[in-house]
C-alpha positions in Angstrom: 111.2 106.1 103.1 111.6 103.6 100.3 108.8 101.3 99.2 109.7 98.4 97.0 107.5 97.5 94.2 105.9 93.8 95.2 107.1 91.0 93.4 104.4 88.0 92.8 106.5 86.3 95.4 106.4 89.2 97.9 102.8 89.0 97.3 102.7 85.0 97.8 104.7 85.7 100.8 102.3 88.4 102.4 99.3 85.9 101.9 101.1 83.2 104.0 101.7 85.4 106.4 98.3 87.0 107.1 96.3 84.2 105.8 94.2 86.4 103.1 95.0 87.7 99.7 96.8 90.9 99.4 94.6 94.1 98.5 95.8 97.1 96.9 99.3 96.9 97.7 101.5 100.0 96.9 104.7 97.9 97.6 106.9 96.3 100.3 108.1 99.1 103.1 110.3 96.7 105.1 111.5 93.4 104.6 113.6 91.3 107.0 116.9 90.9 107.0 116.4 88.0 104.8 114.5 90.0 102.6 111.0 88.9 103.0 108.4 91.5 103.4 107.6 93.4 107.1 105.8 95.8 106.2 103.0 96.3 102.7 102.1 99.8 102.0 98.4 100.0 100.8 96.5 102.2 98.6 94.1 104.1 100.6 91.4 103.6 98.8 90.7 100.0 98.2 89.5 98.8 94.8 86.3 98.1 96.3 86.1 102.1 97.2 86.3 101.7 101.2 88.8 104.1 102.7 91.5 102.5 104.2 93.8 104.7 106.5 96.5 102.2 107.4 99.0 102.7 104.9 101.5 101.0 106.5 101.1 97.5 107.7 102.4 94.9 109.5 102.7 91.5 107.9 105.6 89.7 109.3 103.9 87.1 111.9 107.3 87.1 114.4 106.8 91.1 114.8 103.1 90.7 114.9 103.2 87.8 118.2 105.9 89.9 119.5 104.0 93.1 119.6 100.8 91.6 120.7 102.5 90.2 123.8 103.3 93.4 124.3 100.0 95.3 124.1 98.8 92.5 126.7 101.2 92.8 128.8 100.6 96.6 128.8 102.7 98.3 127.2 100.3 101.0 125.7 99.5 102.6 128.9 103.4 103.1 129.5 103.9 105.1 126.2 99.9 106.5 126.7 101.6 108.0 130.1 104.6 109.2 128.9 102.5 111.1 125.8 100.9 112.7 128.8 104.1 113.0 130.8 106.7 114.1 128.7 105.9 117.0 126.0 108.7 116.5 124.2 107.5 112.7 123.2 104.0 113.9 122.6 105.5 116.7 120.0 107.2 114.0 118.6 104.2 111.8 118.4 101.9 114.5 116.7 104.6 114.8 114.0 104.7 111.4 113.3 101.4 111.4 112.8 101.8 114.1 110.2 104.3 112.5 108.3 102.2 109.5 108.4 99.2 111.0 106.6 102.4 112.9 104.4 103.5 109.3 102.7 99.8 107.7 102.7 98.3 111.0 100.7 101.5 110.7 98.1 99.7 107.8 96.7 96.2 109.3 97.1 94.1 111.4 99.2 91.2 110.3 100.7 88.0 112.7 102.2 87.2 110.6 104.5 90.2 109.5 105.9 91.8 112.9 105.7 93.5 113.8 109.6 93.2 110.5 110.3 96.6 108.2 110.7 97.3 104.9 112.3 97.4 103.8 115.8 96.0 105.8 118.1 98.2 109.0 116.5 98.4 111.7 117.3 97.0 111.6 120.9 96.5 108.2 121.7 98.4 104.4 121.6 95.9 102.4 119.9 97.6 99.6 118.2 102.0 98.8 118.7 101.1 96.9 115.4 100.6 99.8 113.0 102.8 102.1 115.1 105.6 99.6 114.9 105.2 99.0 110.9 105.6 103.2 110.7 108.9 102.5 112.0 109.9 99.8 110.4 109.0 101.5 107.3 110.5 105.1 107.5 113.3 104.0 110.2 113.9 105.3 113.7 113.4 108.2 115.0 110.3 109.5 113.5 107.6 107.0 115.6 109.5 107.1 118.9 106.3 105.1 120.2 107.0 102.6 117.3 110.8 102.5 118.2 110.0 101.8 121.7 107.8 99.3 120.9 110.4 97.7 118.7 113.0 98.0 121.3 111.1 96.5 124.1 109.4 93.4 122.4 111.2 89.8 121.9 111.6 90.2 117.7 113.8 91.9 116.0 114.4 92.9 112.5 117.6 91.8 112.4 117.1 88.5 113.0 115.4 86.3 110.8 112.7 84.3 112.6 110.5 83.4 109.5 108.9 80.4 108.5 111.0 78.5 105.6 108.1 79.0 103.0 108.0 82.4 103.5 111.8 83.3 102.7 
């Protein structure tokens, strides 16, 4: 996993593309092929002191349609089955979750987030969002829910689909 520091422009980007200014950004964890940012990695404490367990996020607005056409289409309850199906998967699923809480607690630990990842992890799919950004962000292979996810919606990270004032 690499996490670029932010640039101000990564930052301008990241606020166009979720409509809010940034918080407590650790750095960029993905960007697009044409190198705009994916995925932010955030502090998990906030400035403010609120606990904030989703270390990594998704920002890029293509990935985020994508993925919710996905979840409504349901998608969760075909990875929800195969956690319940397929050992293996759900083994693998547990230690993504670890790793998860691994690379958020490197830049902090937090009580009262502490166990706690993203997503749904380790038992449940909760959100193709946050699951999806883990993979993005540390690559394939570790979030097999994430990768399948990835695989299965209409964007891709190796096409670049974003809006010109965001590149």
């Amino acid at each position: 996993m690499t996490i670029d520091a932010a640039s101000d422009r990564d930052l301008e980007i990241m606020q166009i593309q979720l409509g809010r200014p940034m918080r407590d950004v650790v750095g960029v964890a993905a960007r697009c092929v044409c190198g705009a940012p994916t995925v932010v990695a955030t502090k998990p404490r906030l400035a403010d002191g609120s606990p904030f367990p989703t270390f990594y996020y998704l920002t890029h607005p293509g990935a985020t349609a994508a993925l919710s056409t996905l979840e409504a289409n349901g998608f969760m309850v075909v990875e929800q089955n195969k956690l319940a199906e397929q050992p293996d998967f759900s083994a693998a699923y547990r230690a993504a979750h670890e790793a998860y809480i691994i690379d958020r607690d490197r830049h902090g630990h937090v009580a009262e987030v502490h166990g706690i990842s993203a997503g749904g992890m380790p038992t449940r799919v909760k959100c193709l969002h946050a699951l999806a950004a883990h993979s993005l962000a540390v690559g394939p292979g570790v979030n097999l829910v994430g990768d399948d996810a990835l695989t299965a919606c209409s964007w891709s990270p190796t096409r670049c689909v974003c809006a010109p004032e965001t590149r």
